[in-house]
Jmol script that loads the backbone (N, CA, C; Angstrom):
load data "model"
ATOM      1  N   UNK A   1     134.589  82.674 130.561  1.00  0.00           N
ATOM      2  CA  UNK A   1     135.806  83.197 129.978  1.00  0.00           C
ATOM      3  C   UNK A   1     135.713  84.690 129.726  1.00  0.00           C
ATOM      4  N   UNK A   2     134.349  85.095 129.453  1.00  0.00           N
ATOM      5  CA  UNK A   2     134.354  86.546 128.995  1.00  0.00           C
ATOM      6  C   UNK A   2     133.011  87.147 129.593  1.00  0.00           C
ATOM      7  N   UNK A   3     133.210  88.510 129.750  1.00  0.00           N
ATOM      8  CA  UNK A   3     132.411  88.752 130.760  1.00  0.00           C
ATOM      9  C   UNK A   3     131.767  89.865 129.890  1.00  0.00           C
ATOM     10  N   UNK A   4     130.290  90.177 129.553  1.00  0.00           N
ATOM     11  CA  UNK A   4     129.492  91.024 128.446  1.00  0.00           C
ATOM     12  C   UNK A   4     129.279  92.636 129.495  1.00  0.00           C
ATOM     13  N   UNK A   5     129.233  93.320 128.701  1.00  0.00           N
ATOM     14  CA  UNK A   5     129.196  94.671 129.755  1.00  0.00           C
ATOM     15  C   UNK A   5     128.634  95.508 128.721  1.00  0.00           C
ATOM     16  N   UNK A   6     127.259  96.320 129.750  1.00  0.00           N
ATOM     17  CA  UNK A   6     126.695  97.027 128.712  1.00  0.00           C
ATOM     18  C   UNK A   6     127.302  98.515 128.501  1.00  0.00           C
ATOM     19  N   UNK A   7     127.404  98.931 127.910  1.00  0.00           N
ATOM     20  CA  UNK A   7     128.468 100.324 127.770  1.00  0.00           C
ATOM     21  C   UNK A   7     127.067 101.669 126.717  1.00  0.00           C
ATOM     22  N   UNK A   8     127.726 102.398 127.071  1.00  0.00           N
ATOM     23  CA  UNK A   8     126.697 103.766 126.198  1.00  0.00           C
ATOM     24  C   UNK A   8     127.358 103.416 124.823  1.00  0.00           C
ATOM     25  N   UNK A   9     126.277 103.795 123.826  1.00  0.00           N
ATOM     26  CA  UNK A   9     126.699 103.494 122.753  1.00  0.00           C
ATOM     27  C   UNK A   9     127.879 104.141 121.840  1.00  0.00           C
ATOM     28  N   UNK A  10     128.665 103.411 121.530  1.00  0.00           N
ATOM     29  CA  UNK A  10     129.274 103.333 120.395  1.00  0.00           C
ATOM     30  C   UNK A  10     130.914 103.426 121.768  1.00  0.00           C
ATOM     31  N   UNK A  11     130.761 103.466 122.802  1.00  0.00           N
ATOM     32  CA  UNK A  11     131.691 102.997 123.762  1.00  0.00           C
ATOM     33  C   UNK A  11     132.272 102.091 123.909  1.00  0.00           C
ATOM     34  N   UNK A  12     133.812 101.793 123.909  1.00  0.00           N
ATOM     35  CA  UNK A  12     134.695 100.433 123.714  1.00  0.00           C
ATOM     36  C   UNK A  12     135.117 100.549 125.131  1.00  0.00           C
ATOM     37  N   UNK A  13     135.046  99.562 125.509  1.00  0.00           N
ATOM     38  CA  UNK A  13     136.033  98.772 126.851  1.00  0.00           C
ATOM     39  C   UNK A  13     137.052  97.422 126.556  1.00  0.00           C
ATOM     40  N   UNK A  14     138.020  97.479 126.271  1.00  0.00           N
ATOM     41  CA  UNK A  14     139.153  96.500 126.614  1.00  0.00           C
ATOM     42  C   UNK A  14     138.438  94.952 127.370  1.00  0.00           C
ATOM     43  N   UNK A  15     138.291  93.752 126.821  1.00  0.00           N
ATOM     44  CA  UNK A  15     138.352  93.419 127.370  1.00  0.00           C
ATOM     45  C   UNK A  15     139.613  91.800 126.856  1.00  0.00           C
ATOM     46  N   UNK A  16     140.600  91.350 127.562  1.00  0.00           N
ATOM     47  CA  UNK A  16     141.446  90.942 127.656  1.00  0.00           C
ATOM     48  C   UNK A  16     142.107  91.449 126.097  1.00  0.00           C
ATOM     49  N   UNK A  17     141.872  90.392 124.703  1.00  0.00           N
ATOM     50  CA  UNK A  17     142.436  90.587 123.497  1.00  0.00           C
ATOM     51  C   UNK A  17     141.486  91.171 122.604  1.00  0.00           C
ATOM     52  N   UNK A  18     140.064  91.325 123.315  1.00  0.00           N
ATOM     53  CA  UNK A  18     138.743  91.796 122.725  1.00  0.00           C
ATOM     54  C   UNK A  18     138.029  93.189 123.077  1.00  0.00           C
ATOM     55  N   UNK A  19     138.033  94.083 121.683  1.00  0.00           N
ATOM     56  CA  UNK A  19     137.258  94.983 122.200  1.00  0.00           C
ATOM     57  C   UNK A  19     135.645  94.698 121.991  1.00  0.00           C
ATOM     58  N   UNK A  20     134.991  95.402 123.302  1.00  0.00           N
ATOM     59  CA  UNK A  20     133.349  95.472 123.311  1.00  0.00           C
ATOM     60  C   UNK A  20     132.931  97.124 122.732  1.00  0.00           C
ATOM     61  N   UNK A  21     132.033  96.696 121.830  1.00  0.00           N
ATOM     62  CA  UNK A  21     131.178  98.567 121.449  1.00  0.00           C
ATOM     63  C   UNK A  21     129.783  97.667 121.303  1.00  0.00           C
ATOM     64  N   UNK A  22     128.922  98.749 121.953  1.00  0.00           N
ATOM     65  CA  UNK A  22     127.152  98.117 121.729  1.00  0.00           C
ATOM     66  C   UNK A  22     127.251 100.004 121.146  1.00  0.00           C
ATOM     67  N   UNK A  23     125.814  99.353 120.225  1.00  0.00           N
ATOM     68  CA  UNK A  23     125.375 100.278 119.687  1.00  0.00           C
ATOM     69  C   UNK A  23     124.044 100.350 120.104  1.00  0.00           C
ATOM     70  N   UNK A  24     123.943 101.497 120.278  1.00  0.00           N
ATOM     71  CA  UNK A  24     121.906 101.717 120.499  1.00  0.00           C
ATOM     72  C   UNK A  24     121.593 102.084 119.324  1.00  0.00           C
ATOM     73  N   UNK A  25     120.562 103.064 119.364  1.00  0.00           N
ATOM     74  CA  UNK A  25     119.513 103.028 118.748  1.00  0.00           C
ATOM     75  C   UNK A  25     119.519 104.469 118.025  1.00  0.00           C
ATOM     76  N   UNK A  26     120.549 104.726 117.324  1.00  0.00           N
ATOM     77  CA  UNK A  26     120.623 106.019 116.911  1.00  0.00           C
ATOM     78  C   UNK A  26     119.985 106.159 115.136  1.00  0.00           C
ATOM     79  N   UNK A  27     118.975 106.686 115.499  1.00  0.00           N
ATOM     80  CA  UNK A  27     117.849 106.907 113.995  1.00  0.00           C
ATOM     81  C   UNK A  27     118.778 107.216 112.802  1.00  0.00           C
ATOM     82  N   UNK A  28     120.363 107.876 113.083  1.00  0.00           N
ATOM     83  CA  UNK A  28     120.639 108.274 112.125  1.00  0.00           C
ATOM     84  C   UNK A  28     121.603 107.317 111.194  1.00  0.00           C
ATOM     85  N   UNK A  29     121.237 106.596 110.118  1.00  0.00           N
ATOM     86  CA  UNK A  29     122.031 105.377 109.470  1.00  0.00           C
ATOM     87  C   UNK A  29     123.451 105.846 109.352  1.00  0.00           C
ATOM     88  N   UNK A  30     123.311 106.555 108.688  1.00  0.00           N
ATOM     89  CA  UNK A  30     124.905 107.145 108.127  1.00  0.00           C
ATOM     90  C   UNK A  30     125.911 107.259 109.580  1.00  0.00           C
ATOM     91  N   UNK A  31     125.154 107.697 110.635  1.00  0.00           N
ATOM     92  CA  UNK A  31     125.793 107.743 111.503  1.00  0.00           C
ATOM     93  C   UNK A  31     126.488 106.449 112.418  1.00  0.00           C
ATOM     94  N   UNK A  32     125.227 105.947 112.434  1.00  0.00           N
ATOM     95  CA  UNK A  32     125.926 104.746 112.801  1.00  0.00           C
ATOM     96  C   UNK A  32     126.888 103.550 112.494  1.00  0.00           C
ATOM     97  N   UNK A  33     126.400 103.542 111.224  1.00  0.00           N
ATOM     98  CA  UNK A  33     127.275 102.918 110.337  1.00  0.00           C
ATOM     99  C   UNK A  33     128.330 103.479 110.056  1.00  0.00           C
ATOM    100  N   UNK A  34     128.421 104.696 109.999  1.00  0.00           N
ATOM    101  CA  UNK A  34     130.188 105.109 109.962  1.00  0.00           C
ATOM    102  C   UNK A  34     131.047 105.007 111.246  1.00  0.00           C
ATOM    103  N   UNK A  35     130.088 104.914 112.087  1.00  0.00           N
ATOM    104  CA  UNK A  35     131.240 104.903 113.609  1.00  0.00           C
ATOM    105  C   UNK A  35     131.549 103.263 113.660  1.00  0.00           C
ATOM    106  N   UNK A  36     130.459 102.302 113.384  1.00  0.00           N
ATOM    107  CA  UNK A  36     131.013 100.904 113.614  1.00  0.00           C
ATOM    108  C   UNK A  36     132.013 100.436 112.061  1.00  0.00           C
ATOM    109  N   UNK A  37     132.066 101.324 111.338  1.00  0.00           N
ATOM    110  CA  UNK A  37     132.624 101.015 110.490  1.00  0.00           C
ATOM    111  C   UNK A  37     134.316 101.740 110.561  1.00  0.00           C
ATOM    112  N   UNK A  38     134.232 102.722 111.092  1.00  0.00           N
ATOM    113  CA  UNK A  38     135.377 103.271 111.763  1.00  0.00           C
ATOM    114  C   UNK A  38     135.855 102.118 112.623  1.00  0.00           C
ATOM    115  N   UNK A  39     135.264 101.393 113.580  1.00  0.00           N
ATOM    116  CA  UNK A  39     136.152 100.703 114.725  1.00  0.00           C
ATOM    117  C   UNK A  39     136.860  99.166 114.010  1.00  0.00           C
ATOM    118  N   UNK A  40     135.671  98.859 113.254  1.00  0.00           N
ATOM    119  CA  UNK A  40     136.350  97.618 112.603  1.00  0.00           C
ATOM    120  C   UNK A  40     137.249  98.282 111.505  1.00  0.00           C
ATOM    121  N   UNK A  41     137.516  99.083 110.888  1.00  0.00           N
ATOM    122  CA  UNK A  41     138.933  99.617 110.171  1.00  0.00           C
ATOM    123  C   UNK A  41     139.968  99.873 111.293  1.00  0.00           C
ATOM    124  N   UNK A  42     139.326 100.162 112.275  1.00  0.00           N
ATOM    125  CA  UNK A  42     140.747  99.930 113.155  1.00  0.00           C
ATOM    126  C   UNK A  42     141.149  98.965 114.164  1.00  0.00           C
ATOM    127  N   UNK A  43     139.856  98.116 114.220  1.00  0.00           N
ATOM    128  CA  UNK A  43     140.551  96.916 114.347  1.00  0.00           C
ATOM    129  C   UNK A  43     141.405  96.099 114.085  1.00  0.00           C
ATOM    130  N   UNK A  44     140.828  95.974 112.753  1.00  0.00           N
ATOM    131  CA  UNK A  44     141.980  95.641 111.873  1.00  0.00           C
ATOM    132  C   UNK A  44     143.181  95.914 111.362  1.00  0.00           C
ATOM    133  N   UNK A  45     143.467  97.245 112.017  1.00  0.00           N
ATOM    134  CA  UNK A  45     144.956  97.476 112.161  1.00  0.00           C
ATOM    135  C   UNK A  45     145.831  97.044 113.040  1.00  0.00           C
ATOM    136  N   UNK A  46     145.050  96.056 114.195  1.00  0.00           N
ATOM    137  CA  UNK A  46     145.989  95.824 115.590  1.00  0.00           C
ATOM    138  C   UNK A  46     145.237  94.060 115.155  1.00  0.00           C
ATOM    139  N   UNK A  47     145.842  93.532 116.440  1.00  0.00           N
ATOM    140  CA  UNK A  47     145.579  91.638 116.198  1.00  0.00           C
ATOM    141  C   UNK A  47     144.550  91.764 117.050  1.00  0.00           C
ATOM    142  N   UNK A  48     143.761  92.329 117.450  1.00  0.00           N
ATOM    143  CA  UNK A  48     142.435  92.172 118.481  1.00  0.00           C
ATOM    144  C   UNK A  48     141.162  91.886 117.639  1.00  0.00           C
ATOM    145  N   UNK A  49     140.060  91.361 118.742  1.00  0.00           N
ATOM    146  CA  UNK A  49     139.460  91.277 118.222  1.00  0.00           C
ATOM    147  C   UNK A  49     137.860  92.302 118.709  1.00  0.00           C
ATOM    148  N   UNK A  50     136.951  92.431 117.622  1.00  0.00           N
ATOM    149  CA  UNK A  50     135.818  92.872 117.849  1.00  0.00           C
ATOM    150  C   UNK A  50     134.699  92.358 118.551  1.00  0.00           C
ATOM    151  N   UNK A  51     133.614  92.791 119.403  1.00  0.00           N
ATOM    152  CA  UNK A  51     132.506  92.025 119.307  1.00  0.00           C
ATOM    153  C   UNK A  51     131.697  93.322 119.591  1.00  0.00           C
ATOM    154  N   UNK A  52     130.390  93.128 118.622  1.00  0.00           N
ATOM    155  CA  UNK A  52     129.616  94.322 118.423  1.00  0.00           C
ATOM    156  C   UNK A  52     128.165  94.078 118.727  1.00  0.00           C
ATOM    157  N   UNK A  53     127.970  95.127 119.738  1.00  0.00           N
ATOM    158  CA  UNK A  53     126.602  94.608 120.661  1.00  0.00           C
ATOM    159  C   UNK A  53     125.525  95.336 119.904  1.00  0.00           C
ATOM    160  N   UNK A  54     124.310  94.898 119.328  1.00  0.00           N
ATOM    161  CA  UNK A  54     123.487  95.486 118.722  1.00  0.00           C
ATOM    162  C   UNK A  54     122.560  95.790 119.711  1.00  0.00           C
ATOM    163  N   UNK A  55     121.301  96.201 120.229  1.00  0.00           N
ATOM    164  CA  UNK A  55     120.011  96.281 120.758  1.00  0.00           C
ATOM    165  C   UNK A  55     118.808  97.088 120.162  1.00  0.00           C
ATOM    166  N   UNK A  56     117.788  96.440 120.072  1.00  0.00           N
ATOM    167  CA  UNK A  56     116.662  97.151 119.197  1.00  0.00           C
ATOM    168  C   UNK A  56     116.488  96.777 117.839  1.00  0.00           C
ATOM    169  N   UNK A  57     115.359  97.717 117.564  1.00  0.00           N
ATOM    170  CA  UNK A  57     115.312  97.060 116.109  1.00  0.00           C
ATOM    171  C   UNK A  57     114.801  98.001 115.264  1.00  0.00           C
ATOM    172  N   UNK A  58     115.971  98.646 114.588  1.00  0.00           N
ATOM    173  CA  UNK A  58     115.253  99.886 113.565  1.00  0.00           C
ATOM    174  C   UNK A  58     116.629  99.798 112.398  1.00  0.00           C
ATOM    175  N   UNK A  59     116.192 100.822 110.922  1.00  0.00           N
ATOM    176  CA  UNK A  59     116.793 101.245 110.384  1.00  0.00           C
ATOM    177  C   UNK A  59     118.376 100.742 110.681  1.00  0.00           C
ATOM    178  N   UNK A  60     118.899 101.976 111.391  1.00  0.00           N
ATOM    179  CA  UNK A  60     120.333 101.864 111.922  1.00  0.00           C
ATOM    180  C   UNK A  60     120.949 100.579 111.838  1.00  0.00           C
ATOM    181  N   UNK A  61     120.171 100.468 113.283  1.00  0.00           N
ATOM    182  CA  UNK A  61     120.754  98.823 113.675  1.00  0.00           C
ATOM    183  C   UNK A  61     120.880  97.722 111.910  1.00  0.00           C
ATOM    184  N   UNK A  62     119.622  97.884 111.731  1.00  0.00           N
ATOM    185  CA  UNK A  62     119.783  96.705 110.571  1.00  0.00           C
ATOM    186  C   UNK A  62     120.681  96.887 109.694  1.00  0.00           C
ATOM    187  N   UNK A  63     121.299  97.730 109.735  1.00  0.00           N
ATOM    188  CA  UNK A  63     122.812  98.496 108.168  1.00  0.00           C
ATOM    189  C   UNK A  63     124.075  98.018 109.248  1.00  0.00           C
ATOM    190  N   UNK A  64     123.752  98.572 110.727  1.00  0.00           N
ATOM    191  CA  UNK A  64     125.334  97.709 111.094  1.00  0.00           C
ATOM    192  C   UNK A  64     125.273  96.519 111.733  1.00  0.00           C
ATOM    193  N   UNK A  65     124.633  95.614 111.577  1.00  0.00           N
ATOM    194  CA  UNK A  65     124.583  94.275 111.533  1.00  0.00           C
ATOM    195  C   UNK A  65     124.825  93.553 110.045  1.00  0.00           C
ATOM    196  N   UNK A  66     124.371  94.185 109.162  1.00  0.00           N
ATOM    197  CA  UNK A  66     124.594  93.754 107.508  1.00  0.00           C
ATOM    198  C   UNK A  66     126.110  94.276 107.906  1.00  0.00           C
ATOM    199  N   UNK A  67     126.413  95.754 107.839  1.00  0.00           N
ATOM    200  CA  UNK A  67     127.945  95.915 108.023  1.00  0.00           C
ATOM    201  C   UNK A  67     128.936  94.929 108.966  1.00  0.00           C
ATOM    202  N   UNK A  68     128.419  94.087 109.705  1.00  0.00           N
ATOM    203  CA  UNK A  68     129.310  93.697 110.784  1.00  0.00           C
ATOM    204  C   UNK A  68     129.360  92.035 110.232  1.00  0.00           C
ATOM    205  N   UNK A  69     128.322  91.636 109.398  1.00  0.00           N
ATOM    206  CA  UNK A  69     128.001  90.340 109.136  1.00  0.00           C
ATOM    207  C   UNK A  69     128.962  90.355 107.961  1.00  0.00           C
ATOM    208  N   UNK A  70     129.055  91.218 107.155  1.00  0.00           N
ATOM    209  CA  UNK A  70     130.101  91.050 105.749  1.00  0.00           C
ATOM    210  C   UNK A  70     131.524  90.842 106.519  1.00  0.00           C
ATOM    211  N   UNK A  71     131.908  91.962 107.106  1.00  0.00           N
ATOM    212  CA  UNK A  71     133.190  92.118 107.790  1.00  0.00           C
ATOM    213  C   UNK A  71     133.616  90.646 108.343  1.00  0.00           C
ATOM    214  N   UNK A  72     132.830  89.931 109.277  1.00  0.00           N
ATOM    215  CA  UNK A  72     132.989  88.671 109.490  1.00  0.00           C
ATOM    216  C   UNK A  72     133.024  87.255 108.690  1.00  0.00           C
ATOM    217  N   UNK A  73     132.279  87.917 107.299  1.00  0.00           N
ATOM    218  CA  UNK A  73     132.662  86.440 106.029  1.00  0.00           C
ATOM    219  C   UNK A  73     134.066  86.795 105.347  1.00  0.00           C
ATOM    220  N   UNK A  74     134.008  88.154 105.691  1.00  0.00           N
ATOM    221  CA  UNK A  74     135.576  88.796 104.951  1.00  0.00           C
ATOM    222  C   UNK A  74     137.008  88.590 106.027  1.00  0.00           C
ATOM    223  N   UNK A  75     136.984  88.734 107.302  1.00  0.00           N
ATOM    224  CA  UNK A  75     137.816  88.637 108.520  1.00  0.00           C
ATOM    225  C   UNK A  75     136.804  87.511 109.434  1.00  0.00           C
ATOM    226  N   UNK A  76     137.032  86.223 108.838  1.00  0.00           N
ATOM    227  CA  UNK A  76     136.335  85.269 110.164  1.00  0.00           C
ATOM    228  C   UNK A  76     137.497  84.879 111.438  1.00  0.00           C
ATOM    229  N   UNK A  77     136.456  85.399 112.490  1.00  0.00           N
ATOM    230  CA  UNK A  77     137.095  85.297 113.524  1.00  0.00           C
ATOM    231  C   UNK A  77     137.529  86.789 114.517  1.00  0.00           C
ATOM    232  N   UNK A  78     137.753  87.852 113.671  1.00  0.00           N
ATOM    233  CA  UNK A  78     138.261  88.988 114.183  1.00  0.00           C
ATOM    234  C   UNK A  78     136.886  89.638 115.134  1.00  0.00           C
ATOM    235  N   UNK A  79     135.410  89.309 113.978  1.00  0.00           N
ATOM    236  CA  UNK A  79     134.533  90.079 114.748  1.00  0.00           C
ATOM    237  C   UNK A  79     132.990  88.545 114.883  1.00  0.00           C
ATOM    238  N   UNK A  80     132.264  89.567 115.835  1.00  0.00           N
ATOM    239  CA  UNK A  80     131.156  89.053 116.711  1.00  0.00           C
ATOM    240  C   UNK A  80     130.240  90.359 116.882  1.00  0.00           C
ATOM    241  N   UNK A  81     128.937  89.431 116.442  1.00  0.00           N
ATOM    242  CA  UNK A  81     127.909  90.025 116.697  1.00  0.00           C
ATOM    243  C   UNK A  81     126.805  89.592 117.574  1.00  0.00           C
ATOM    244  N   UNK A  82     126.587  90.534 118.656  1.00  0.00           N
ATOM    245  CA  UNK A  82     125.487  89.772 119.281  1.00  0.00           C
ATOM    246  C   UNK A  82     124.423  90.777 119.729  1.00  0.00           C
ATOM    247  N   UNK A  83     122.994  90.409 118.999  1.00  0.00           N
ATOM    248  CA  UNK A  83     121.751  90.950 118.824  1.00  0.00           C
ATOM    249  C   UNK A  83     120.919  91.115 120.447  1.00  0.00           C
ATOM    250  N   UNK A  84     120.819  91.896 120.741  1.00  0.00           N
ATOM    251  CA  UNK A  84     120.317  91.814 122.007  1.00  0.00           C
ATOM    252  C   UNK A  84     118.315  92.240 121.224  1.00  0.00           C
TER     253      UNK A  84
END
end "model"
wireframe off; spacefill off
backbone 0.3
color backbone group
């Protein structure tokens, strides 16, 4: 049904009612976490939905996976996380 595509980070591609963003590996927390926190505030302004590609394992990553895991007990259904 859905087809996973790896994209440069913090890059969205359309795909049918779902947007895709993977995030790499950017050391800087604040940074990252404000850009995935930017897309799900504007997700949530339209009926689409999220799915947010993590990879690696540092700092960063672990704040927007906590960020992406709340968002989803708060909006179930809108977003997806998947840990590469």
């Amino acid at each position: 049904l859905y087809e996973v595509q790896l994209l440069p980070a913090a890059a969205v591609e359309p795909i049918g009612d779902v947007d895709l963003v993977e995030v790499g590996g950017d050391p800087d927390v604040h940074v990252a976490t404000s850009v995935v926190l930017a897309r799900l505030q504007e997700t949530l302004l339209t009926d689409r939905r999220l799915v947010v590609v993590t990879r690696g394992e540092d700092l960063a990553l672990a704040a927007v996976r906590g960020l992406v895991r709340s968002a989803q007990s708060e909006h179930p259904g809108r977003f997806v996380l998947v840990d590469t």
